[in-house]
HTML snippet that shows the backbone in 3Dmol.js (N, CA, C, O; Angstrom):
<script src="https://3Dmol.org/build/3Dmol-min.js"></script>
<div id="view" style="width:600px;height:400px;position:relative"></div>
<script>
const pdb = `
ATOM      1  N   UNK A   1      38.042 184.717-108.581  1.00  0.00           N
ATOM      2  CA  UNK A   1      37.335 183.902-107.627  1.00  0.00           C
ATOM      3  C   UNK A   1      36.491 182.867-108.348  1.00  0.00           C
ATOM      4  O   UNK A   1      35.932 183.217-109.388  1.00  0.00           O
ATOM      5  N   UNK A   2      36.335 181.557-107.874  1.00  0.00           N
ATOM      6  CA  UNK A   2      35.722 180.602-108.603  1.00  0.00           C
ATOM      7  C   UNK A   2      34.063 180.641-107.932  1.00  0.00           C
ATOM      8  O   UNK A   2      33.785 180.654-106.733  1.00  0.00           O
ATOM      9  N   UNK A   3      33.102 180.653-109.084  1.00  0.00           N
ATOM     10  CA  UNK A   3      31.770 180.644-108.528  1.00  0.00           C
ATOM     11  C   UNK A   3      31.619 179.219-107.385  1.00  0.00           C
ATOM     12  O   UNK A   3      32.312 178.246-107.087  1.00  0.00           O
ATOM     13  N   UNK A   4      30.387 179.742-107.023  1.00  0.00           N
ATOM     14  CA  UNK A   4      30.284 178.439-105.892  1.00  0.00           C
ATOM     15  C   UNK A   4      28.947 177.838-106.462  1.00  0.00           C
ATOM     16  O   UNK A   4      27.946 178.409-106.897  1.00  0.00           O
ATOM     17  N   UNK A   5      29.235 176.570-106.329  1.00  0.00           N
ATOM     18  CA  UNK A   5      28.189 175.540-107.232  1.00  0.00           C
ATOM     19  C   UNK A   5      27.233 175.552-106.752  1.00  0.00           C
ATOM     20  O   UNK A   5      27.343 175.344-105.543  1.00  0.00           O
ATOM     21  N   UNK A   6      25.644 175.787-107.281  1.00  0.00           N
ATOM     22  CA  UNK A   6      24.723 175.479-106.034  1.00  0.00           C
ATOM     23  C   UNK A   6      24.093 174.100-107.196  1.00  0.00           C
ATOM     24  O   UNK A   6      24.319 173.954-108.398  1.00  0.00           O
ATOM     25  N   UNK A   7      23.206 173.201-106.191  1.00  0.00           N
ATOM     26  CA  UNK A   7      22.312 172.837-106.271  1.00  0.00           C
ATOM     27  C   UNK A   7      20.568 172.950-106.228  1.00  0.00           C
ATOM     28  O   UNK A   7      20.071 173.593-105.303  1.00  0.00           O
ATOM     29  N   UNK A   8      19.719 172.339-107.204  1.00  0.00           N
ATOM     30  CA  UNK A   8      18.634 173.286-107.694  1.00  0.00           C
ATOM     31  C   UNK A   8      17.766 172.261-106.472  1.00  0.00           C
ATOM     32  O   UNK A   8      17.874 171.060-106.227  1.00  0.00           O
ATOM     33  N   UNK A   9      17.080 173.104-105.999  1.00  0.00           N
ATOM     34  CA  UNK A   9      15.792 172.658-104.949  1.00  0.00           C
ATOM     35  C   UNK A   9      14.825 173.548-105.567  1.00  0.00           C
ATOM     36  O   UNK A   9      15.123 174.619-106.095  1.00  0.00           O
ATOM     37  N   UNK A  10      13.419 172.965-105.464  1.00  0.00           N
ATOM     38  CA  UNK A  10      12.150 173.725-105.596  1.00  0.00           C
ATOM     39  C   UNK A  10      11.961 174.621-104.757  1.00  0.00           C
ATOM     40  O   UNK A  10      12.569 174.612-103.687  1.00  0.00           O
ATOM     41  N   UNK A  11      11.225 175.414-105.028  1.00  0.00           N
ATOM     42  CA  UNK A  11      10.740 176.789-104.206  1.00  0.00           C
ATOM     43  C   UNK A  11      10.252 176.523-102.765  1.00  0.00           C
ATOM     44  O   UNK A  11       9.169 175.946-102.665  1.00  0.00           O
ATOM     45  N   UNK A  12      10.754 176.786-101.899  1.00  0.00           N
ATOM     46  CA  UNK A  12       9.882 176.442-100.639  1.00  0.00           C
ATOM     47  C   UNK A  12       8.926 177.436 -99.938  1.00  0.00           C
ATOM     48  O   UNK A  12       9.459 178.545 -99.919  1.00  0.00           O
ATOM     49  N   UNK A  13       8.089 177.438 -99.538  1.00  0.00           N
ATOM     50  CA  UNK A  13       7.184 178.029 -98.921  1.00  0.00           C
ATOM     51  C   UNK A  13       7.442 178.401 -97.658  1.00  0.00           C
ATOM     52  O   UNK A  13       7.640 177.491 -96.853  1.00  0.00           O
ATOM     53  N   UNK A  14       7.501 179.783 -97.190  1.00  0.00           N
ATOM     54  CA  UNK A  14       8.380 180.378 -95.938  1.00  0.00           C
ATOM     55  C   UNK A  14       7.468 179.698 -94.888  1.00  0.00           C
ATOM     56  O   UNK A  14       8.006 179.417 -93.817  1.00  0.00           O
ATOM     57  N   UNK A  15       6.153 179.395 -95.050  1.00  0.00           N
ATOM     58  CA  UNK A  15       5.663 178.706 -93.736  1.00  0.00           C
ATOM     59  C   UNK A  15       6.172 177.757 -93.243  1.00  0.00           C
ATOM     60  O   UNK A  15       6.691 177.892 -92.135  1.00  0.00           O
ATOM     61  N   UNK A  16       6.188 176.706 -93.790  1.00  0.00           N
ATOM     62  CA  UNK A  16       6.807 175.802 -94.051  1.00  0.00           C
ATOM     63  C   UNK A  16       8.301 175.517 -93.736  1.00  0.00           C
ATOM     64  O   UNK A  16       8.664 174.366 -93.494  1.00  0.00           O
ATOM     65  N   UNK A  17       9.278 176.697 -93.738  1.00  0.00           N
ATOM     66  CA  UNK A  17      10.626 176.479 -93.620  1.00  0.00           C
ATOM     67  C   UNK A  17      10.955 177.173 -91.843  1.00  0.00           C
ATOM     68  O   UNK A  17      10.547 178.139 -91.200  1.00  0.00           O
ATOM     69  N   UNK A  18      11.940 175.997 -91.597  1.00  0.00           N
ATOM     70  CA  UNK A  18      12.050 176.420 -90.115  1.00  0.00           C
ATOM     71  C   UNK A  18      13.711 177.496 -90.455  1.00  0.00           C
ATOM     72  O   UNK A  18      14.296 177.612 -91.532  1.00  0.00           O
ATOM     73  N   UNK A  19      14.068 178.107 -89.142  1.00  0.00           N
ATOM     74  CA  UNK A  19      15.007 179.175 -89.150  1.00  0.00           C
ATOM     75  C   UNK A  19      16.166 177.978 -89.853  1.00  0.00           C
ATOM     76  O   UNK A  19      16.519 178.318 -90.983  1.00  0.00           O
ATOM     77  N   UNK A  20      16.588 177.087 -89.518  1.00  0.00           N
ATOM     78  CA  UNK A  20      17.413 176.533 -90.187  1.00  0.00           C
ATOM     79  C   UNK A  20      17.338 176.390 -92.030  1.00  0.00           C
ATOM     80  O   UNK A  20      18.277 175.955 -92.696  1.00  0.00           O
ATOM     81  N   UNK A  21      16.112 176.825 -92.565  1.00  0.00           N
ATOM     82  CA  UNK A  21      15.985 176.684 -93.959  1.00  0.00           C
ATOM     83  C   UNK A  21      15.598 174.681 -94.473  1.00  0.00           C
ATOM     84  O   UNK A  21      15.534 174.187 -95.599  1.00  0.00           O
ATOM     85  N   UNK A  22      15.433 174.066 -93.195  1.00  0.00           N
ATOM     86  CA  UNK A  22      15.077 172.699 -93.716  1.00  0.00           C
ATOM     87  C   UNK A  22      13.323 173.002 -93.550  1.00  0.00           C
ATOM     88  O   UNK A  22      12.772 173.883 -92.890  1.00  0.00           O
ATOM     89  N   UNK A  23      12.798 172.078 -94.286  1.00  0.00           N
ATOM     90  CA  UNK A  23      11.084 172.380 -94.603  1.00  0.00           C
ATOM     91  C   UNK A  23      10.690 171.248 -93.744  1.00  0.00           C
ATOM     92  O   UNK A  23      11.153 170.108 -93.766  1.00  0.00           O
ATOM     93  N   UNK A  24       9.510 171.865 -92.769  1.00  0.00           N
ATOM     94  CA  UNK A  24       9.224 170.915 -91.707  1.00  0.00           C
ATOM     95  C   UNK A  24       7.682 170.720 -92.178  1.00  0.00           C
ATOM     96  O   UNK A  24       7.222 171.567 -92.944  1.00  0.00           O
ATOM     97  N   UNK A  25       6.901 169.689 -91.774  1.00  0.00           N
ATOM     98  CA  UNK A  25       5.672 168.960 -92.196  1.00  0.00           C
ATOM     99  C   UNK A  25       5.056 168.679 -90.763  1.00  0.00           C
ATOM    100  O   UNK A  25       5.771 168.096 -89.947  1.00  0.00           O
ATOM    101  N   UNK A  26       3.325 169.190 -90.286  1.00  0.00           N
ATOM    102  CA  UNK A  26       3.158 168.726 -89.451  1.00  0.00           C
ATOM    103  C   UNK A  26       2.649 166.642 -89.339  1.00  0.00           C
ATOM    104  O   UNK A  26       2.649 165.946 -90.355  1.00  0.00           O
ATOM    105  N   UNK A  27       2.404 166.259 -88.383  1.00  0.00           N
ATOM    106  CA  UNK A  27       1.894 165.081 -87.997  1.00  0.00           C
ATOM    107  C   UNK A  27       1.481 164.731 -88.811  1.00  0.00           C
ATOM    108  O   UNK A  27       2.215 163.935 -89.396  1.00  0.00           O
ATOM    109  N   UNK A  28       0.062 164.992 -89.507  1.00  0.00           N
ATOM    110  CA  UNK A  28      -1.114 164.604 -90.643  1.00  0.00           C
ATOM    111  C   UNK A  28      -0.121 164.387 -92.075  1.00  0.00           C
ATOM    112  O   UNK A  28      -0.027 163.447 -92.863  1.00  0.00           O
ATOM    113  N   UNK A  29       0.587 165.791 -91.992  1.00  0.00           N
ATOM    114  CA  UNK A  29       1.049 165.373 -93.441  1.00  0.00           C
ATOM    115  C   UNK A  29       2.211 164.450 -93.410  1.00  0.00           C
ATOM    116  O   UNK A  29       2.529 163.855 -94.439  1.00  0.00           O
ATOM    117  N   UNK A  30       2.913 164.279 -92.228  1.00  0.00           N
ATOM    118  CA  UNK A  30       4.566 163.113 -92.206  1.00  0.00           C
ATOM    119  C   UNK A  30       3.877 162.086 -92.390  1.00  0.00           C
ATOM    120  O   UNK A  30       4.117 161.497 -93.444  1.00  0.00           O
ATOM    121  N   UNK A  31       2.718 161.447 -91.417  1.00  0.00           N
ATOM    122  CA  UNK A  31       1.988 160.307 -91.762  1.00  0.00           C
ATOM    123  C   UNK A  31       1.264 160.189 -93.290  1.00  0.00           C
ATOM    124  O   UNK A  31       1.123 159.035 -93.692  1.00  0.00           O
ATOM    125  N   UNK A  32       0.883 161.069 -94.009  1.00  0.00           N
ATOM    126  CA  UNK A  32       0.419 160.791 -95.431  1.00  0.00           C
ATOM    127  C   UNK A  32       1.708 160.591 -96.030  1.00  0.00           C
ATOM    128  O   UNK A  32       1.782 159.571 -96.714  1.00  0.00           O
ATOM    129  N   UNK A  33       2.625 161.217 -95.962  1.00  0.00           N
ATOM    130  CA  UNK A  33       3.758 161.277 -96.939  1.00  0.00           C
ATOM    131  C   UNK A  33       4.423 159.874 -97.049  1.00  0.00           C
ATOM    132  O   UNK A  33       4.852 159.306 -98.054  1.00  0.00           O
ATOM    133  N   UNK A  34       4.395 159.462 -95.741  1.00  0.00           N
ATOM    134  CA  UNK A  34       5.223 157.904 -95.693  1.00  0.00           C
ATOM    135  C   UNK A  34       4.373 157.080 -95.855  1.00  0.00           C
ATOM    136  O   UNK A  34       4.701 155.931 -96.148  1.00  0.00           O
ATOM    137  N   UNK A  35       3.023 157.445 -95.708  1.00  0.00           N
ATOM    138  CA  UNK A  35       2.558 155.965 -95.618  1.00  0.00           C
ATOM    139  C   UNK A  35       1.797 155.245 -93.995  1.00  0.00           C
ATOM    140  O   UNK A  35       0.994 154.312 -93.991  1.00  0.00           O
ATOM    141  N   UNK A  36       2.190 155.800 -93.039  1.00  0.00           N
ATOM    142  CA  UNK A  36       2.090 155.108 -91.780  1.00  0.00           C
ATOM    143  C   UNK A  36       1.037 155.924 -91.188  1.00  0.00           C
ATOM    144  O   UNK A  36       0.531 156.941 -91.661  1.00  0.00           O
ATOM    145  N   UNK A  37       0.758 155.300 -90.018  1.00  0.00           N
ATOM    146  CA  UNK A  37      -0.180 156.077 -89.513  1.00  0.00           C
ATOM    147  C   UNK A  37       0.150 156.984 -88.846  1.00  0.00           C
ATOM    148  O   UNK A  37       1.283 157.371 -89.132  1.00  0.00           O
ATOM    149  N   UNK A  38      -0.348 157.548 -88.027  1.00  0.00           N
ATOM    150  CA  UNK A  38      -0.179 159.372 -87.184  1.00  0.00           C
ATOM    151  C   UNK A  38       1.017 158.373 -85.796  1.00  0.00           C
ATOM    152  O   UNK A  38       2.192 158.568 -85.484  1.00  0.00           O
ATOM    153  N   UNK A  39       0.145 157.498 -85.375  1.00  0.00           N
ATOM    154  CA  UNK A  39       0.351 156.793 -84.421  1.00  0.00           C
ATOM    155  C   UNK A  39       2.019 156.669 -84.475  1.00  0.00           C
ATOM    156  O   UNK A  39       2.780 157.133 -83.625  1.00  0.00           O
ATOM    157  N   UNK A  40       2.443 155.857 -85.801  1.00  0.00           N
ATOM    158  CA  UNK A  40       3.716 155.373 -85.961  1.00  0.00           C
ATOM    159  C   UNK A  40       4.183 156.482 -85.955  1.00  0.00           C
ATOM    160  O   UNK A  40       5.104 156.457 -85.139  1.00  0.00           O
ATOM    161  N   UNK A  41       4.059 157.849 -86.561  1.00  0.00           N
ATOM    162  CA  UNK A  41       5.611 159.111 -86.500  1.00  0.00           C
ATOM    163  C   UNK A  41       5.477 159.063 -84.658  1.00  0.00           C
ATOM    164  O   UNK A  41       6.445 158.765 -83.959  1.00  0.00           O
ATOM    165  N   UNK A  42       4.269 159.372 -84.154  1.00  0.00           N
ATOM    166  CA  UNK A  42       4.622 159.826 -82.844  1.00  0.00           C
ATOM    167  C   UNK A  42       5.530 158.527 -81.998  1.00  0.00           C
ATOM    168  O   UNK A  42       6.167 158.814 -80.984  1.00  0.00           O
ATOM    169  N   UNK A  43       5.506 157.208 -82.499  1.00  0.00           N
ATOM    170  CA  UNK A  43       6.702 156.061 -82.493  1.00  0.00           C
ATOM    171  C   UNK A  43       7.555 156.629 -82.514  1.00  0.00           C
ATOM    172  O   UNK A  43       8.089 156.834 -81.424  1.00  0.00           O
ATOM    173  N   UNK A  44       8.145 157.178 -83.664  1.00  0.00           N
ATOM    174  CA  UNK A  44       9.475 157.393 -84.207  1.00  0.00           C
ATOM    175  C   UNK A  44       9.799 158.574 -83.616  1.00  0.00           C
ATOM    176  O   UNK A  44      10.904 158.672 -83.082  1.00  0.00           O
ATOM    177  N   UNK A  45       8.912 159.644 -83.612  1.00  0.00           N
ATOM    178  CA  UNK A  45       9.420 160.810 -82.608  1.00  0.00           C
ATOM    179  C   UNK A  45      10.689 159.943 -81.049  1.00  0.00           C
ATOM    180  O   UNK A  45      11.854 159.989 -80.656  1.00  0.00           O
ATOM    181  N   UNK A  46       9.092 159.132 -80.665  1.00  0.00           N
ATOM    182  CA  UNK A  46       9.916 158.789 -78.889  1.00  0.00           C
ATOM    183  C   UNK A  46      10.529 158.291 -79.196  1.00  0.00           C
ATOM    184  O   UNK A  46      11.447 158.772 -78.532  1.00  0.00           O
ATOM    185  N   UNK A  47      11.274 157.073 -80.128  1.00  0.00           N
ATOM    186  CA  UNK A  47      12.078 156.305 -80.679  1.00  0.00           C
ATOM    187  C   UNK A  47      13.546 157.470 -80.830  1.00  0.00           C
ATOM    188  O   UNK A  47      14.652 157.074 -80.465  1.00  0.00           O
ATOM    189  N   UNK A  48      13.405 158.524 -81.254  1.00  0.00           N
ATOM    190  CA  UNK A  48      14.382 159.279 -81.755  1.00  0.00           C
ATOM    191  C   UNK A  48      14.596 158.720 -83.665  1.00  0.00           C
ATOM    192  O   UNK A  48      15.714 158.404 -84.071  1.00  0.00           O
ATOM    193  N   UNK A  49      13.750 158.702 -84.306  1.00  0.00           N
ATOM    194  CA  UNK A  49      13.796 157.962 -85.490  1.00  0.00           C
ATOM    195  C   UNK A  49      13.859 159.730 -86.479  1.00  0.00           C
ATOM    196  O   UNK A  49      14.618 160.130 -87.363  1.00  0.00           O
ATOM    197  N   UNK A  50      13.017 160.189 -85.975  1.00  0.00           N
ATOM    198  CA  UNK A  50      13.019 161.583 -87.069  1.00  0.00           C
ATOM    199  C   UNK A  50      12.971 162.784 -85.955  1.00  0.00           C
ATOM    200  O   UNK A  50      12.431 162.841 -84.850  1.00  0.00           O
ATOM    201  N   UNK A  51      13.693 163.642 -86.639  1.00  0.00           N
ATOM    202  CA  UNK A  51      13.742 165.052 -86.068  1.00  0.00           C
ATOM    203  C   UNK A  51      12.674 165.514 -85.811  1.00  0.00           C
ATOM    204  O   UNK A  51      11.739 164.759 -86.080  1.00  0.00           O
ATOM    205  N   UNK A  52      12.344 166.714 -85.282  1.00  0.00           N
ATOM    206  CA  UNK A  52      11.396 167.504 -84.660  1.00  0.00           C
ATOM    207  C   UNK A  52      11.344 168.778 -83.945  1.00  0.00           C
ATOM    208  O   UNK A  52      12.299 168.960 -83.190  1.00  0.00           O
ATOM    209  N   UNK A  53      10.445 169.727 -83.996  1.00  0.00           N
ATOM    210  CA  UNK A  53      10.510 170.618 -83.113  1.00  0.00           C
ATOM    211  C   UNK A  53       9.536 171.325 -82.852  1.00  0.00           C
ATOM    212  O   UNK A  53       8.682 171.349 -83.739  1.00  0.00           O
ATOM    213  N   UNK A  54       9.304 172.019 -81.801  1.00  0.00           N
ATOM    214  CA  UNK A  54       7.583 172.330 -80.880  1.00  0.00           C
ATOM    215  C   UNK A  54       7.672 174.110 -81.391  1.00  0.00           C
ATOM    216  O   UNK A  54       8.468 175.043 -81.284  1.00  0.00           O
ATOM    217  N   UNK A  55       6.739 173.929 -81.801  1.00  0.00           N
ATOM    218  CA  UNK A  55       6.479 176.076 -81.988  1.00  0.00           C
ATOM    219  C   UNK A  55       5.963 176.399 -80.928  1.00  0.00           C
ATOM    220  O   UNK A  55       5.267 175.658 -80.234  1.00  0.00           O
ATOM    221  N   UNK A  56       6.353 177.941 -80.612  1.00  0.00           N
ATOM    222  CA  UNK A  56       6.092 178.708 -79.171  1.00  0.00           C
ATOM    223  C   UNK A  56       4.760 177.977 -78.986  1.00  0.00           C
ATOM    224  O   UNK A  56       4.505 177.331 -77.970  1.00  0.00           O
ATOM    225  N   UNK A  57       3.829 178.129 -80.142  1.00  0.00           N
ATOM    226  CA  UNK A  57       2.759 177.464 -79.299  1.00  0.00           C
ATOM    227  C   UNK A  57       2.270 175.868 -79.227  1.00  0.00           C
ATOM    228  O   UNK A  57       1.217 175.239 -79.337  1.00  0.00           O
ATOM    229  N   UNK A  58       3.273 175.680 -79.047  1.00  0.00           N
ATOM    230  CA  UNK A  58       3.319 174.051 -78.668  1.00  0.00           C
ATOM    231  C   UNK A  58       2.861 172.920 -80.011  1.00  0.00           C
ATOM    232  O   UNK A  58       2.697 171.714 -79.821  1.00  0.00           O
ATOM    233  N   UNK A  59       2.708 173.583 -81.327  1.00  0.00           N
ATOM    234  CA  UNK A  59       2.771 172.690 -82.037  1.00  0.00           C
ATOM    235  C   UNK A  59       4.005 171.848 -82.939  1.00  0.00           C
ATOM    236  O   UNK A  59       5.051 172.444 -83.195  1.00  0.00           O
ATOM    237  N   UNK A  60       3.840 170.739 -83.292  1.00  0.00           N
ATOM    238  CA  UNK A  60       4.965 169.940 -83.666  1.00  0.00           C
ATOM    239  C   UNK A  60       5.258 170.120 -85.240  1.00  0.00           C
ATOM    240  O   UNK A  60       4.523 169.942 -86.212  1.00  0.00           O
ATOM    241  N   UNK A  61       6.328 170.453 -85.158  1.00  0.00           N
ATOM    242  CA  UNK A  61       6.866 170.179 -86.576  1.00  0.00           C
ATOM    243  C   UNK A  61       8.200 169.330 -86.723  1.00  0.00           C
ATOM    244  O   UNK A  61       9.276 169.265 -86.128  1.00  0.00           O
ATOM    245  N   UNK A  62       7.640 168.757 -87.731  1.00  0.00           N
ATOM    246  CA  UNK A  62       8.861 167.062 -88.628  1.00  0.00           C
ATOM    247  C   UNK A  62       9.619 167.501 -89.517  1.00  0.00           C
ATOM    248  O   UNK A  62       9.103 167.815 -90.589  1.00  0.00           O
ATOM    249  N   UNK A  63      10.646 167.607 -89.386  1.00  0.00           N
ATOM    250  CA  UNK A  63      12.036 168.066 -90.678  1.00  0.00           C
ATOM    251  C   UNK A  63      11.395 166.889 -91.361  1.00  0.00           C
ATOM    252  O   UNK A  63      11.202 165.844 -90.740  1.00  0.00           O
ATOM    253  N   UNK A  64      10.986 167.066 -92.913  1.00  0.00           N
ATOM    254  CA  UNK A  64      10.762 166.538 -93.797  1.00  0.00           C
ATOM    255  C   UNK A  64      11.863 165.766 -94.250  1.00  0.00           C
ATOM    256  O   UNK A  64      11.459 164.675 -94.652  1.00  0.00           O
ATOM    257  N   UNK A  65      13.064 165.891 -94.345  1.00  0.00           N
ATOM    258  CA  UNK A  65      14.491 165.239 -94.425  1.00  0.00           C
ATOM    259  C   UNK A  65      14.754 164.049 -93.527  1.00  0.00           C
ATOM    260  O   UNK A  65      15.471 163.113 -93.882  1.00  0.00           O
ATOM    261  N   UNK A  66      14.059 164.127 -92.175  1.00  0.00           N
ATOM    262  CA  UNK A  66      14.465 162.942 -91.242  1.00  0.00           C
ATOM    263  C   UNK A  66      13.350 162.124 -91.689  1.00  0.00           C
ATOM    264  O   UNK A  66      13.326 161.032 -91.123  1.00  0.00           O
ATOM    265  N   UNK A  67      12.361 162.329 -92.583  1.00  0.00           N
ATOM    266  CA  UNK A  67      11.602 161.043 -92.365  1.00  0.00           C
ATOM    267  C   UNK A  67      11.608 160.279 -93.490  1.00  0.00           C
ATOM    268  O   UNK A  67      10.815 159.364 -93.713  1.00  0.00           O
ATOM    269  N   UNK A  68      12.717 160.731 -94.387  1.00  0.00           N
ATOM    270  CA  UNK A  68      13.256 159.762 -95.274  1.00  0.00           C
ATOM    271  C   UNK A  68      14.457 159.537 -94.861  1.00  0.00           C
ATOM    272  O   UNK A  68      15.031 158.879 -95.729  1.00  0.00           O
ATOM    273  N   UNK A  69      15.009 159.706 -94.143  1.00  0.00           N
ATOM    274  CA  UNK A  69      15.591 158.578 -93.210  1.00  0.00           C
ATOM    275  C   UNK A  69      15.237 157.350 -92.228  1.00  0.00           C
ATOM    276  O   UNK A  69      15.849 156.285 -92.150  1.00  0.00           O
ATOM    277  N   UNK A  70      14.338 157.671 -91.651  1.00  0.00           N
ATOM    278  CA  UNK A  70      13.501 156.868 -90.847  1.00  0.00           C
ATOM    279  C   UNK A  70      12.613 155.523 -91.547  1.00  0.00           C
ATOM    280  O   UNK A  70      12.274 154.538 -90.892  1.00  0.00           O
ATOM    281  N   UNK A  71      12.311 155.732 -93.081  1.00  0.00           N
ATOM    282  CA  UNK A  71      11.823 154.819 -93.614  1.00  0.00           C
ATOM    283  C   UNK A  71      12.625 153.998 -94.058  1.00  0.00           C
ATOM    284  O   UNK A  71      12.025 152.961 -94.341  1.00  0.00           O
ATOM    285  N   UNK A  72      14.234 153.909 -94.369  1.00  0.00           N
ATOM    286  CA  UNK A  72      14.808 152.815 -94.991  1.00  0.00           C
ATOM    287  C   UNK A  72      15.288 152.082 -93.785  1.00  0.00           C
ATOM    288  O   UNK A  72      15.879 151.010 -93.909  1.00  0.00           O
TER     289      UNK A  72
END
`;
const viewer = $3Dmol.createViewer("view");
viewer.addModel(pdb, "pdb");
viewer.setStyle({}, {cartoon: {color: "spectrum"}});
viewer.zoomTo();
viewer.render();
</script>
């Protein structure tokens, strides 16, 4: 059987990682990370520009992956 290739990612932090295994960032930190203000992700949320998803208790989390998409 031929091994299967992985690729090296840093350690992620289980808080941080949603059931899918992509690492989600709330509001405060998507807006530090890019650059923009709080104002602009919640843009891009209604826009459909970056992913997202609400925890049972209604807070928002940003797939860290869509919002380097959203910036080019």
């Amino acid at each position: 059987m031929a091994k299967a290739s992985t690729t090296f990612s840093p350690p992620l932090s289980s808080a941080n990682e949603s059931a899918e295994g992509r690492v989600t960032v709330n509001i405060l930190q998507a807006s530090e990370r890019c650059g923009v203000s709080r104002r602009t992700i919640y843009n891009w949320m209604a826009k459909g520009k970056i992913q997202y998803l609400r925890t049972a208790g209604g807070a928002i989390r940003i797939f860290e992956d869509s919002l380097w998409n959203s910036t080019r």
